[in-house]
C-alpha positions as CSV (number, residue, x, y, z in Angstrom):
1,X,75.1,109.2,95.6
2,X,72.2,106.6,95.8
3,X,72.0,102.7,95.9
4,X,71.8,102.1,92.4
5,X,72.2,98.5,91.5
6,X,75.3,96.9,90.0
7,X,74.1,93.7,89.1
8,X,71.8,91.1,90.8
9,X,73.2,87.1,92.1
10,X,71.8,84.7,89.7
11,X,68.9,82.6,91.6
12,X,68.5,85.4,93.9
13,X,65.3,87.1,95.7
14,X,66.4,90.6,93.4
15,X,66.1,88.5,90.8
16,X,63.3,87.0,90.9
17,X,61.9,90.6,91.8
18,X,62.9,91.8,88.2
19,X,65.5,94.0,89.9
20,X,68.4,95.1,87.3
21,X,71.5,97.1,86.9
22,X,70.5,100.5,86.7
23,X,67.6,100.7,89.5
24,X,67.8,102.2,92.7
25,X,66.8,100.9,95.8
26,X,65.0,103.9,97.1
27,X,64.1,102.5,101.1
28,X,63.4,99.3,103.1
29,X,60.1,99.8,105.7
30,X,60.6,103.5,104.8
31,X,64.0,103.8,106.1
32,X,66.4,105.4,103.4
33,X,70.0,104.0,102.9
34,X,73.6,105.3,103.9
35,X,75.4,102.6,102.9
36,X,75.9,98.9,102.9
37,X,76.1,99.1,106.5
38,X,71.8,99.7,106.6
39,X,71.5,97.7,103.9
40,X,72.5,94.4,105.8
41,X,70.9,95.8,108.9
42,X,67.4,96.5,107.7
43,X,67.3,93.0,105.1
44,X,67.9,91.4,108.9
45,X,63.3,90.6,108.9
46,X,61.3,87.9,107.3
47,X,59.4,91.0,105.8
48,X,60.0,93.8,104.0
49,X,59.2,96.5,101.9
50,X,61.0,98.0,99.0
51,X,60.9,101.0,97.1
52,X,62.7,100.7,93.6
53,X,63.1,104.0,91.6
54,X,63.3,101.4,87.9
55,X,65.9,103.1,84.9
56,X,62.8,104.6,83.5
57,X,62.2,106.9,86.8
58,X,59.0,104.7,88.1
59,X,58.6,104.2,91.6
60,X,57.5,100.5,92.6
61,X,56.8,99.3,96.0
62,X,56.8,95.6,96.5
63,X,56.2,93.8,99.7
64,X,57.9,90.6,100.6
65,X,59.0,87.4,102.3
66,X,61.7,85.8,103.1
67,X,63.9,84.1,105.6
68,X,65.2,86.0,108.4
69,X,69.3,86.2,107.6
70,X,68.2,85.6,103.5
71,X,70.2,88.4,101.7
72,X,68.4,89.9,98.5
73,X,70.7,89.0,96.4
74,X,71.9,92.8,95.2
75,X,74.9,94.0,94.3
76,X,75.2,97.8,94.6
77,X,77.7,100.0,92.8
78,X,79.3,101.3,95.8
79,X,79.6,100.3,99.5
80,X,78.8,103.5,100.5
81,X,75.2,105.7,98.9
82,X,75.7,108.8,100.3
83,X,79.3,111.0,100.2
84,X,82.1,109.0,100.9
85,X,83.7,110.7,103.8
86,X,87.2,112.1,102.7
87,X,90.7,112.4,104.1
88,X,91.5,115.4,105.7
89,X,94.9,114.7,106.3
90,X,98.0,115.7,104.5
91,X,100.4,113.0,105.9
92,X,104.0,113.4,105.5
93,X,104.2,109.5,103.7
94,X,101.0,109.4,102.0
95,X,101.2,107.3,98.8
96,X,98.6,108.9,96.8
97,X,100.4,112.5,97.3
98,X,103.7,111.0,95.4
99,X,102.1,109.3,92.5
100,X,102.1,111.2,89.0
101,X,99.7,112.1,86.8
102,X,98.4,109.5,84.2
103,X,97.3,106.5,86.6
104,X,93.9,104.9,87.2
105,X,91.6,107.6,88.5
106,X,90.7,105.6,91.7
107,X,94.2,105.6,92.4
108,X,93.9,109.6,93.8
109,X,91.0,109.5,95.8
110,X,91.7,109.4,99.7
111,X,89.0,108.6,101.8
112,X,88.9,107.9,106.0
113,X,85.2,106.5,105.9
114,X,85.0,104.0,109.2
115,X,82.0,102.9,107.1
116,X,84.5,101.4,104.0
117,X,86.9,100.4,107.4
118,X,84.1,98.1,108.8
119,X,82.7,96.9,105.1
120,X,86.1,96.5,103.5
121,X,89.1,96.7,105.6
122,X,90.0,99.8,104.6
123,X,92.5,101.8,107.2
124,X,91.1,104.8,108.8
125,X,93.0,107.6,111.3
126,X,89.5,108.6,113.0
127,X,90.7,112.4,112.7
128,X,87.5,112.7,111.2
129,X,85.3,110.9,113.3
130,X,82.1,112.7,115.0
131,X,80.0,112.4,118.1
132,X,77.0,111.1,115.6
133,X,79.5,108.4,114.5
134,X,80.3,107.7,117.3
135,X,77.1,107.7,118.4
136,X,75.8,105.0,115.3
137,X,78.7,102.7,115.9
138,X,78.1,102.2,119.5
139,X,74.3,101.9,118.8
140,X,75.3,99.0,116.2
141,X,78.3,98.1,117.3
142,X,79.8,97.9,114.3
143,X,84.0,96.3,114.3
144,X,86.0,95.1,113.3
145,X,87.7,98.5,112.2
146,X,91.4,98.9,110.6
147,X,93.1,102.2,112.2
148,X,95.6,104.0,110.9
149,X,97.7,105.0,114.5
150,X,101.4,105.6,113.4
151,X,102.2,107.1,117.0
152,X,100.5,107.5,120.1
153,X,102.5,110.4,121.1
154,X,100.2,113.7,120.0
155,X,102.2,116.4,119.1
156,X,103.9,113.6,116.7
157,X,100.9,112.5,114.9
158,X,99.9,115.7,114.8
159,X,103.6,116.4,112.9
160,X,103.0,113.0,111.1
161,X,99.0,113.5,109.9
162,X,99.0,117.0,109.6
163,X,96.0,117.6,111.3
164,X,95.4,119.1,115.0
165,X,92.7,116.6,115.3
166,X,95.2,113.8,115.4
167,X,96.5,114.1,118.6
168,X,93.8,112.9,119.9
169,X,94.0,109.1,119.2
170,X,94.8,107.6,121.9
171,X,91.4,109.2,123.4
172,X,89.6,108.0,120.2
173,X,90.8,104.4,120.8
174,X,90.0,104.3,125.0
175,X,86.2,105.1,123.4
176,X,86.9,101.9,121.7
177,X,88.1,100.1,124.4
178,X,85.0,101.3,126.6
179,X,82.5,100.8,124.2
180,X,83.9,97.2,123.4
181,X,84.5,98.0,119.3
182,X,87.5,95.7,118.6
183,X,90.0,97.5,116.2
184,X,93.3,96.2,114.2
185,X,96.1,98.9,114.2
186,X,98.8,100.1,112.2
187,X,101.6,101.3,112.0
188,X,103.8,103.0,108.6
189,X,107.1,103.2,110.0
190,X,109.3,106.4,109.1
191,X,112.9,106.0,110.2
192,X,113.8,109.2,112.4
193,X,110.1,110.2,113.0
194,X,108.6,107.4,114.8
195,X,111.1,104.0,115.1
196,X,112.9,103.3,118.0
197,X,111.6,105.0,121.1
198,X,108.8,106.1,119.6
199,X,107.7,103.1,118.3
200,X,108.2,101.4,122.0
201,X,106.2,104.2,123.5
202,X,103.5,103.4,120.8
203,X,103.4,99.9,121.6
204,X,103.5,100.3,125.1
205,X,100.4,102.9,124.7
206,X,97.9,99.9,122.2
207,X,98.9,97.3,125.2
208,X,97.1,99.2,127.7
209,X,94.1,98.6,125.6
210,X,92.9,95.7,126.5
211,X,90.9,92.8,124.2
212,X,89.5,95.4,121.7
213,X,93.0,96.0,120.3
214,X,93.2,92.6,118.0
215,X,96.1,93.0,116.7
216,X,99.1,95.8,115.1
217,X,100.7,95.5,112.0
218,X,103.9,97.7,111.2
219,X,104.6,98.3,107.7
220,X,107.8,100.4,106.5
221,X,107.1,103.5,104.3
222,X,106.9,103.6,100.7
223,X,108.8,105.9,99.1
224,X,108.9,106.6,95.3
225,X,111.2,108.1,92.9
226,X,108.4,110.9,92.2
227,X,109.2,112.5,96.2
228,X,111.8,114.8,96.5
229,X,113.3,117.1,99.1
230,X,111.5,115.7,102.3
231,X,112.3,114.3,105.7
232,X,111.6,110.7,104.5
233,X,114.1,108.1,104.6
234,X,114.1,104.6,103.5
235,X,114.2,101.4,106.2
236,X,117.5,100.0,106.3
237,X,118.5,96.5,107.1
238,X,119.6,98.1,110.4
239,X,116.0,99.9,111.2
240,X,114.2,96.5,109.9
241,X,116.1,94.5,112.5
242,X,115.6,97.3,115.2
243,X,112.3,96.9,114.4
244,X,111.6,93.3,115.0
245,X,113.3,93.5,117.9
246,X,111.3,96.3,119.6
247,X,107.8,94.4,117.9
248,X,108.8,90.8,120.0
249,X,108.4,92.6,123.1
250,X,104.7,93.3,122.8
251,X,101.7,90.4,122.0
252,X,99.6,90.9,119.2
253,X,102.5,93.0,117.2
254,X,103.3,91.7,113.7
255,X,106.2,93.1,111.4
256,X,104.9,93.1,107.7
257,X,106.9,90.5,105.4
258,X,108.9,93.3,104.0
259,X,110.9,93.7,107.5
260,X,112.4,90.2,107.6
261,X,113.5,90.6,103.7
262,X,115.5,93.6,104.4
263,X,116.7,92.3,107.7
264,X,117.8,89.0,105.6
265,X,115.5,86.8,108.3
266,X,113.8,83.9,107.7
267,X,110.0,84.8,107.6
268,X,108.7,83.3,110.7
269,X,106.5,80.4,111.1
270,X,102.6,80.2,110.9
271,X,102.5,81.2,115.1
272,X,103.9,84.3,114.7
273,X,101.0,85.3,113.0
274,X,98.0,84.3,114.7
275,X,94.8,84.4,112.5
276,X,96.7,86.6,109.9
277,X,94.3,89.4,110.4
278,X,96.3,91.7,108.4
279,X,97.1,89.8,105.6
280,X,96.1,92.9,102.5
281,X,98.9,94.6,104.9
282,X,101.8,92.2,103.6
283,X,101.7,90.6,106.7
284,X,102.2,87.2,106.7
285,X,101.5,87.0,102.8
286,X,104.5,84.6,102.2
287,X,103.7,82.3,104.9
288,X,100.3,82.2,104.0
289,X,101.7,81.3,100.8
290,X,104.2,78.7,101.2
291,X,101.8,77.0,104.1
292,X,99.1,76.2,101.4
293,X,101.7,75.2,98.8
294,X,102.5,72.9,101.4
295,X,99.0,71.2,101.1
296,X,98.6,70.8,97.3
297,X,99.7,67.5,95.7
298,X,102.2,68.2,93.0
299,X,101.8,65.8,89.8
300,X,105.2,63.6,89.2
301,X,104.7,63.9,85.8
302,X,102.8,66.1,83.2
303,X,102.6,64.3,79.4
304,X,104.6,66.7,78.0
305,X,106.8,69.6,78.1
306,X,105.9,72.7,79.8
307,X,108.0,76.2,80.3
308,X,106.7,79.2,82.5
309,X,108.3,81.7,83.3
310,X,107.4,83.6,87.0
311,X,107.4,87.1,86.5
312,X,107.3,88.5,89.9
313,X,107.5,91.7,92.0
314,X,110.9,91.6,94.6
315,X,109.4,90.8,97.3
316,X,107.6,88.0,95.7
317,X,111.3,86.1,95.5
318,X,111.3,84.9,98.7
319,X,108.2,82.5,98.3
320,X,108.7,81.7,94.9
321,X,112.1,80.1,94.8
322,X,111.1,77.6,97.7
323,X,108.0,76.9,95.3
324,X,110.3,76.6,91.6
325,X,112.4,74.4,93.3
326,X,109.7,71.9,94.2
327,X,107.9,73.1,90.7
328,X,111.4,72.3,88.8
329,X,110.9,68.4,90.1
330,X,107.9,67.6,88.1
331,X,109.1,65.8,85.1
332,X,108.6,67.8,82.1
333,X,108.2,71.3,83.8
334,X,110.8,73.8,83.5
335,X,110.2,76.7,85.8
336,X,112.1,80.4,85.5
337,X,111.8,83.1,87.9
338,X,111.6,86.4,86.5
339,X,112.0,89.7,88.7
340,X,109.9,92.9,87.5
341,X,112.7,95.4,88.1
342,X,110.2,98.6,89.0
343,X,111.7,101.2,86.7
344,X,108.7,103.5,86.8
345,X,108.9,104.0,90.7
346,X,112.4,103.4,91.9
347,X,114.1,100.6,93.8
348,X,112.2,100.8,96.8
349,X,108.8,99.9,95.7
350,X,109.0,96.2,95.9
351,X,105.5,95.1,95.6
352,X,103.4,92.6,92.8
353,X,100.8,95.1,93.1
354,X,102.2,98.4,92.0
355,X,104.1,96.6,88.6
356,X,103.4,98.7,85.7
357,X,102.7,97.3,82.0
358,X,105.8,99.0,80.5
359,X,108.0,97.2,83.7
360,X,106.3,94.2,82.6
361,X,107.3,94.0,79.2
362,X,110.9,95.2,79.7
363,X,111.4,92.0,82.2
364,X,109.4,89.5,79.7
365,X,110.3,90.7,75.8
366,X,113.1,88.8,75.1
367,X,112.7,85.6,77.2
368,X,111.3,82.1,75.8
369,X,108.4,80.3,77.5
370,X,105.0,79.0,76.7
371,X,103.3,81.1,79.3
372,X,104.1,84.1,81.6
373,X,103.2,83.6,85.1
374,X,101.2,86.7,86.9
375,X,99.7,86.9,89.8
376,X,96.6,88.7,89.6
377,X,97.1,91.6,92.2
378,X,99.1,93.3,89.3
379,X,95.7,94.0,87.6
380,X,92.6,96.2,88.8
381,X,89.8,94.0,90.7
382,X,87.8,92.5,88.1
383,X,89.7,93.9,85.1
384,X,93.1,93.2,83.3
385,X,94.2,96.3,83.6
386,X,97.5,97.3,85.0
387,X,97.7,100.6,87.8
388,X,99.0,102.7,84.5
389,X,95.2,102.2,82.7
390,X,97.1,99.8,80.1
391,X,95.9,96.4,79.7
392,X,97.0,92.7,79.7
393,X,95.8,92.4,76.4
394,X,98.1,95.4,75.4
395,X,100.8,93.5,76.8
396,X,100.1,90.5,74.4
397,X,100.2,92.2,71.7
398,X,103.4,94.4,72.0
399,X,105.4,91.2,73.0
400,X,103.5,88.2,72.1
401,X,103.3,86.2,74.9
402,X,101.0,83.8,76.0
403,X,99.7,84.1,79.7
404,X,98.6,82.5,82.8
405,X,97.1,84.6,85.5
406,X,96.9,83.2,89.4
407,X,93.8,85.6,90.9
408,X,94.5,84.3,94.7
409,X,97.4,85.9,95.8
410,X,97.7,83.3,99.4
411,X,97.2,80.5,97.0
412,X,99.2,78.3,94.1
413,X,96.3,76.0,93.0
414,X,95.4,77.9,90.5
415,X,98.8,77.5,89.0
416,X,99.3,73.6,90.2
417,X,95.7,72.7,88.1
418,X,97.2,74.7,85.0
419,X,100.4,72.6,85.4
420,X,98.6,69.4,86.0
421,X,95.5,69.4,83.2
422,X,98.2,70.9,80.7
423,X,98.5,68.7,77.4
């Protein structure tokens, strides 16, 4: 792998350079590239050297100047330039192993780089972290990173992760914690493996840890029609309330939004969640929601008649009724809720972001509106296509639909300026 260039910001130093999609940048002052990671930390001078391998294979050296914190301006085709370090786990609730064949290739690839943790919030279970990482993160103490702990107890994790390396996480993390690298932690809760006791024992172990624990997110485990015969069980509406109740006792411990739904709870207010550090976790993803609803100014009255229909995932419900109801007051707007029953894989997955295209069209075929709501975590970064390869413009076609698609999953403007400009 090498730092080959995606695209260049318009207006940008790379651009004025004559850099393009295609080229690789080669070194900065000599020093070759890993990853993003050097790429921020050697632009960081008001001069620089490049070396630029162009499409055609030409080497070109340029020397330049600039401000000290001004970025180039490149956008590289991966985070990472060298070999993405992979998972060596085989964890007994690991998505990716229960998904079928026939999905978006990116979809199957398991990685546990701290490089992607740091760069893009990826979780990681350090099982295969070495003494030269180690040694690189304390030398740029590099954090925030997102870690995948589970249980603190080692023969468990090493049960859980498959892996004798994992016992040794609670060692991994007091290197943290003596190296000041702050770290967010979760947790995948599996009901007879590691709730209840072990979970205390868990929390009990992060506490001890002092300011570089930021915070700990427990998530329950996703479980698909495609698993069979295992030791997994679902969460319950017992486990969920078990759950909250063990999480209260501890600061900095957040159950994901999922919890309260199946515990029939209120989601709790903005406090609980701090600085919603784990928000791509599901937690605190409705009351991010419904707190910015709260600051957008609803029109009284559009000029003329309007119907949407919301088509969203289960556990997208919750949030969306409070916001039809105050939707449903604006004269001329009619405002349906939809649910996206998840045929494809079974009632437990609940989420916007694993809807497929064929669970799309069942819910939305036979219904009357002028536009179908989505919210744009259905569809691959960038793209409008669904996790199944098909695409939103498949989805027109088969049912004829017109659509409106809301890319900020935290936020209802999008939706409110659609609403309030329509005539």
């Amino acid at each position: 792998m090498a730092a080959i260039v995606s695209a260049v910001e318009p207006g940008s130093i790379a651009e004025e350079l004559e850099i393009i999609a295609g080229d690789e940048l080669v070194s900065i002052d000599g020093q070759k590239l890993m990853d993003m990671i050097d790429y921020q930390f050697y632009c960081k001078s008001e001069f620089l050297t490049l070396e630029i391998r162009k499409t055609d294979g030409e080497i070109e050296e340029i020397e330049l100047e600039k401000d000290y914190y001004e970025d180039l301006g490149i956008i590289f085709e991966s985070a990472v330039f060298d070999r993405i370090k992979p998972c060596l786990n085989k964890c007994v609730f690991c998505f990716v192993d229960q998904q079928p064949k026939g999905l978006r290739d990116t979809l199957y690839i398991k990685d546990d780089d701290y490089r992607l943790s740091f760069l893009q919030g990826t979780y990681i279970t350090l099982t295969n972290l070495t003494d030269e990482d180690k040694s690189r993160i304390s030398r740029m103490h590099l954090g925030p990173f997102y870690v995948s702990v589970h249980t603190t107890n080692p023969e468990l994790r090493v049960k859980m992760l498959r892996n004798p390396n994992a016992g040794k996480i609670m060692e991994n993390l007091e290197w943290f914690k003596e190296n000041e690298i702050p770290f967010h932690a979760q947790i995948v809760l599996c009901p007879g493996i590691n709730d209840g006791k072990e979970l205390d024992r868990t929390l009990k172990d992060l506490s001890t840890l002092g300011d570089s624990l930021l915070s700990v997110a427990i998530v329950p485990v996703g479980i698909t029609q495609f698993r069979d015969g295992d030791i997994l069980k679902e969460v319950t509406p017992e486990i969920a309330n078990e759950t909250i109740e063990i999480a209260n006792k501890f600061d900095k411990v957040c159950c994901s939004d999922e919890f309260f739904l199946l515990a029939d709870k209120d989601i709790p207010d903005t406090e609980y969640y701090g600085n919603f550090s784990q928000l791509d976790d599901g937690v605190g993803a409705i009351r991010a929601l419904l707190d910015d609803f709260e600051t957008i100014e609803l029109p009284h009255k559009i000029s003329k008649p309007l119907s949407l229909a919301l088509a969203v995932s289960y556990a997208g419900l919750y949030p969306m009724k409070e916001v039809s109801k105050k939707l449903n007051k604006i004269e001329n707007l009619t405002v349906t809720i939809y649910p996206v029953k998840s045929n494809y894989w079974g009632k437990n997955i609940t989420v916007a972001g694993l809807i497929t295209s064929d669970d799309l069209i069942n819910t939305i075929k036979n219904i009357e509106s002028d536009y179908v709501v989505l919210p744009g975590v259905m569809f691959k970064a960038y793209s409008d296509s669904f996790l199944d390869g098909k695409t939103l413009s498949g989805v027109k076609n088969k049912t004829g639909k017109k659509f409106v698609v809301i890319n900020d999953q935290y936020s209802l403007k999008e939706l409110v300026d659609f609403i309030s400009n329509y005539n």
